[in-house]
C-alpha positions in Angstrom: -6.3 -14.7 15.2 -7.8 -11.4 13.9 -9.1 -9.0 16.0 -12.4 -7.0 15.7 -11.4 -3.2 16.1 -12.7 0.1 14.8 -10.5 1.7 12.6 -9.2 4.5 14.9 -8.0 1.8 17.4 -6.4 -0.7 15.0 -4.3 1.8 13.4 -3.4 3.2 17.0 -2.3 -0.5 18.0 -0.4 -1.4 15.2 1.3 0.7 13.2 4.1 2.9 14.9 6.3 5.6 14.2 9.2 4.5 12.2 7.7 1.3 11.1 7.7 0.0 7.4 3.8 -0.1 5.9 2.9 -1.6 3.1 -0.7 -0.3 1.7 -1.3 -2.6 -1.3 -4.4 -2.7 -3.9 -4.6 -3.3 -7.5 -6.8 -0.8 -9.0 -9.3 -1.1 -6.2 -9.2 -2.0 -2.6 -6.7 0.8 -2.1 -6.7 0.8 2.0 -7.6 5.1 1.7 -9.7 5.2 4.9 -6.8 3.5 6.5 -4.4 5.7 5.1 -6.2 8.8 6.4 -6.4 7.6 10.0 -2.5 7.6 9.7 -2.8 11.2 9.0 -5.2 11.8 11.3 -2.9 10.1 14.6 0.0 12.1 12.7 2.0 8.8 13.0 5.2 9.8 11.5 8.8 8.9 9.6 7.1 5.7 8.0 9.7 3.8 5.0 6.4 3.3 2.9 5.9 -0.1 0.3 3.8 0.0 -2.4 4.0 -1.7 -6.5 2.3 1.2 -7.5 1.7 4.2 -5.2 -0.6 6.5 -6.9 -2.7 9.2 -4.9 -3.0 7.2 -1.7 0.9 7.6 -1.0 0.7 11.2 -2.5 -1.1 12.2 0.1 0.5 10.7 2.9 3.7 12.0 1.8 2.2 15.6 1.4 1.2 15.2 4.8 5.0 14.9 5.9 4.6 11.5 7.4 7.1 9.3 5.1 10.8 9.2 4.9 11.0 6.9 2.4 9.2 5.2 -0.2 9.8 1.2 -1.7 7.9 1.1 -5.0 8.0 0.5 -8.9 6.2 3.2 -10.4 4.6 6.2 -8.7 1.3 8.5 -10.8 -1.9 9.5 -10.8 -3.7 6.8 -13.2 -4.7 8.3 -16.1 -4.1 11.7 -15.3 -0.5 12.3 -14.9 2.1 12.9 -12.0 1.9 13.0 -8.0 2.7 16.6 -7.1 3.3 15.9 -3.7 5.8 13.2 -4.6 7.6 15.2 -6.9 7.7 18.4 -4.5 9.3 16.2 -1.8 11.9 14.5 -4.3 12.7 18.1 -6.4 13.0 20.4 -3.4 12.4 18.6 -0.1 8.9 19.6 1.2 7.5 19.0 3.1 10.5 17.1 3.8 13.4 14.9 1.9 12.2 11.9 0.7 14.2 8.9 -0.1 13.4 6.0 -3.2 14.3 2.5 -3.6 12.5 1.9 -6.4 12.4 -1.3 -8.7 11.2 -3.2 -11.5 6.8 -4.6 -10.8 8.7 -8.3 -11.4 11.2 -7.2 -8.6 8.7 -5.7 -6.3 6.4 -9.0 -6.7 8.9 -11.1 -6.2 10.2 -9.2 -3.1 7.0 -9.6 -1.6 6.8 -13.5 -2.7 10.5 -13.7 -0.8 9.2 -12.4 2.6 5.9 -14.6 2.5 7.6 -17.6 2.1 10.7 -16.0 5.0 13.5 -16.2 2.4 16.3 -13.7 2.2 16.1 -12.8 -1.1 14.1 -13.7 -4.6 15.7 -14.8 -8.1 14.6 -13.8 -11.7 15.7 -12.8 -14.8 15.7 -8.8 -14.8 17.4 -5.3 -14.6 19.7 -6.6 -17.1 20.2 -3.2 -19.0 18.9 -1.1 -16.1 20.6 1.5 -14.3 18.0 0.5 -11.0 20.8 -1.8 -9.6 23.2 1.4 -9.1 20.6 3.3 -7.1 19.9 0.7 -4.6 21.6 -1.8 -2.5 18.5 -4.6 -2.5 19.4 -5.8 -5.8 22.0 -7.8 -6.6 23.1 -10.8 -8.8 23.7 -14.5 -7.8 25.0 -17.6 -10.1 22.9 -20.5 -10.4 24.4 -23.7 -8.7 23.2 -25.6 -12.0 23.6 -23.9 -14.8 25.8 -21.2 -14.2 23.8 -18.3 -15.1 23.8 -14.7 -13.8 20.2 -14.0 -12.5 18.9 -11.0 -10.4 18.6 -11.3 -7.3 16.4 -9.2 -5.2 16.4 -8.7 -1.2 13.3 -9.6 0.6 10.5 -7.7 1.8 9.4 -7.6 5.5 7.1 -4.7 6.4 6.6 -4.2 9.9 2.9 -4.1 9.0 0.5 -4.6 5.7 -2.9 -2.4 5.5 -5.6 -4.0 2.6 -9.6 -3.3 1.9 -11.3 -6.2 1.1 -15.2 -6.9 0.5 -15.7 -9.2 3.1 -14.3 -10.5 6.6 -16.6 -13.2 8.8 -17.5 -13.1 12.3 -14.0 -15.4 12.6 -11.8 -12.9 10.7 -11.2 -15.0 7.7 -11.0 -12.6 4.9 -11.7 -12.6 1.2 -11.4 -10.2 -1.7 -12.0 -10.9 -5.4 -12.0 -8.8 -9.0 -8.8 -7.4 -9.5 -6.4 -8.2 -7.5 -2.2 -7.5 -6.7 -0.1 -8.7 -4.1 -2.3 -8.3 -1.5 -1.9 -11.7 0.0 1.8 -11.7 0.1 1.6 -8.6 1.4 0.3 -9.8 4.1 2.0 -12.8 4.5 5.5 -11.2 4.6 4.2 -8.9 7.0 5.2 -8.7 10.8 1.5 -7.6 11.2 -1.2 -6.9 8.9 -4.5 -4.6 9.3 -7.7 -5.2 6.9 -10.6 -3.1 6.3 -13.4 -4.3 4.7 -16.8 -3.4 3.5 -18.7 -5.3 5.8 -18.7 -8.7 7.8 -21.0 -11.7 7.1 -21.5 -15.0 9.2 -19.8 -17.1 6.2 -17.8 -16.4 3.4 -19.2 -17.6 0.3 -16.4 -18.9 -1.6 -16.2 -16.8 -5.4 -14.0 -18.4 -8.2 -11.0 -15.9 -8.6 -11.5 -15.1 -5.0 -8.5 -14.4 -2.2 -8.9 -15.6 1.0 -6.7 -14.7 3.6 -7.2 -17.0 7.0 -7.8 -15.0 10.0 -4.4 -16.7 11.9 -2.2 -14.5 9.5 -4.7 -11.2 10.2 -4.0 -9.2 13.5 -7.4 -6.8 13.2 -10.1 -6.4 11.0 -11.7 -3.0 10.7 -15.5 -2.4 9.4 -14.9 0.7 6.8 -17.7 0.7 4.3 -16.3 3.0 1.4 -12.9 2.4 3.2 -11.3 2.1 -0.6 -13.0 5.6 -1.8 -11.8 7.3 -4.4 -11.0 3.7 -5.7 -13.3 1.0 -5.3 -14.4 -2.5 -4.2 -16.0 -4.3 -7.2 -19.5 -5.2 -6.0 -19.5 -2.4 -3.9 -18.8 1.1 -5.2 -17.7 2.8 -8.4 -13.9 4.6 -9.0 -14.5 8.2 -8.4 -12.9 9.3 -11.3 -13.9 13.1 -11.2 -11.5 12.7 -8.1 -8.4 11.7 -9.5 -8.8 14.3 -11.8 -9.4 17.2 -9.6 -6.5 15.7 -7.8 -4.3 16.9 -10.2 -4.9 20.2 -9.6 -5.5 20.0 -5.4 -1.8 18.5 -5.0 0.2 21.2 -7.7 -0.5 23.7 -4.7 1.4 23.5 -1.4 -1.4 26.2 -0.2 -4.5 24.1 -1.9 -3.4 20.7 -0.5 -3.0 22.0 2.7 -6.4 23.1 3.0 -7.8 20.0 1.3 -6.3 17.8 4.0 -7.5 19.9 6.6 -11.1 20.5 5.3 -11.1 16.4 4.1 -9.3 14.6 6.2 -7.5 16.0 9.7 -11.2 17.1 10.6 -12.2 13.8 10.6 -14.6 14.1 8.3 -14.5 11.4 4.8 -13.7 12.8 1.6 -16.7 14.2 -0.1 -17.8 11.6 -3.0 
């Protein structure tokens, strides 16, 4: 049953040092308040999951909080590389960073693996790829029936799952619609799970294409209005998009995202929009 906390004390509660945190969003809902409370409790040597870590994960890892990253493609969308990323992969700062990385279909299914407690997912992929040689979570199995070589990737099981979503109720029943990702079996494959939403209401009012996620499977919910900023919750907000442009320039500097992240985010205060 999910639990109504502030922000500052659900991240304190559950997410660790050393733990594996998956922060997932498609487009929106990208958990960045959450993310920046990390920072801010300078909770450290995280293994962090994400299908597509863009800024959000940039960050973090410019911050030196993350040993390794899980993922299947890593940019700034629409503008070009994560700096930060790069600077930790090409020469170590602020610290080496290990990659398993994968295929979007492998990630998925990873995810789908760990929701429904599986060891490990099956489909056809990385057939041509050179991925399989740089990790150890994909392998290949023959089918019992036919005889065919398929994939066959390991399950994923973060210690916890951060979201945004739109709406929670007083119960801690959650939903999120517009675009969405994996958000659900993020969750669901998580040990524990953390969502922050825009605001609660005394009922959800069910929306076709929505997501709910039952408060039994939630540990806390966190009121963060803006909590997704510089992405956004449809309904809600707009993308910031002069941010993930000026981004490109903040995170090319060791010197100029240092400052940003004290002036922005270590001082408490939000990022400006």
């Amino acid at each position: 049953m999910a639990k109504h906390l502030t922000l500052q004390e659900a991240v304190a509660e559950l997410i660790h040092d050393g733990d594996t945190v998956a922060m997932e969003g498609f487009t929106h809902l990208i958990p960045y308040a959450a993310a920046h409370e990390i920072i801010r409790q300078r909770i450290t040597d995280l293994t962090l999951v994400r299908m597509t870590p863009d800024v959000i994960y940039d960050q973090l890892i410019g911050a030196g909080l993350v040993r390794k990253l899980i993922f299947s493609w890593g940019g700034n969308p629409g503008v070009g590389s994560l700096h930060r990323f790069r600077d930790a992969v090409e020469n170590g700062w602020p610290r080496p960073l290990e990659l398993d990385e994968h295929s979007h279909a492998g990630m998925a299914n990873r995810y789908v693996a760990g929701a429904s407690r599986l060891p490990f997912a099956v489909l056809r992929g990385y057939r041509g790829s050179d991925l399989p040689r740089r990790t150890d979570t994909v392998s290949t199995v023959a089918c019992p029936f036919t005889g065919e070589e398929l994939a066959a990737v390991a399950a994923l099981h973060p210690d916890v799952t951060v979201i945004h979503a739109q709406q929670a109720d007083t119960k801690g029943n959650v939903q999120l619609w517009g675009l969405t990702g994996v958000q659900k079996e993020a969750v669901l494959a998580a040990d524990r799970s953390l969502v922050t939403v825009e605001e609660i209401v005394d009922d959800l009012e069910l929306r076709p294409g929505g997501v709910i996620i039952p408060t039994w499977v939630i540990d806390a919910v966190a009121v963060v209005p803006g909590g997704a900023h510089p992405s956004y919750a449809a309904g809600y907000s707009v993308r910031d998009n002069d941010f993930y442009r000026s981004w490109d320039s903040i995170s090319r500097d060791r010197e100029a995202f240092t400052a940003w992240l004290e002036e922005n985010v270590l001082s408490g205060r939000a990022v400006s929009r």
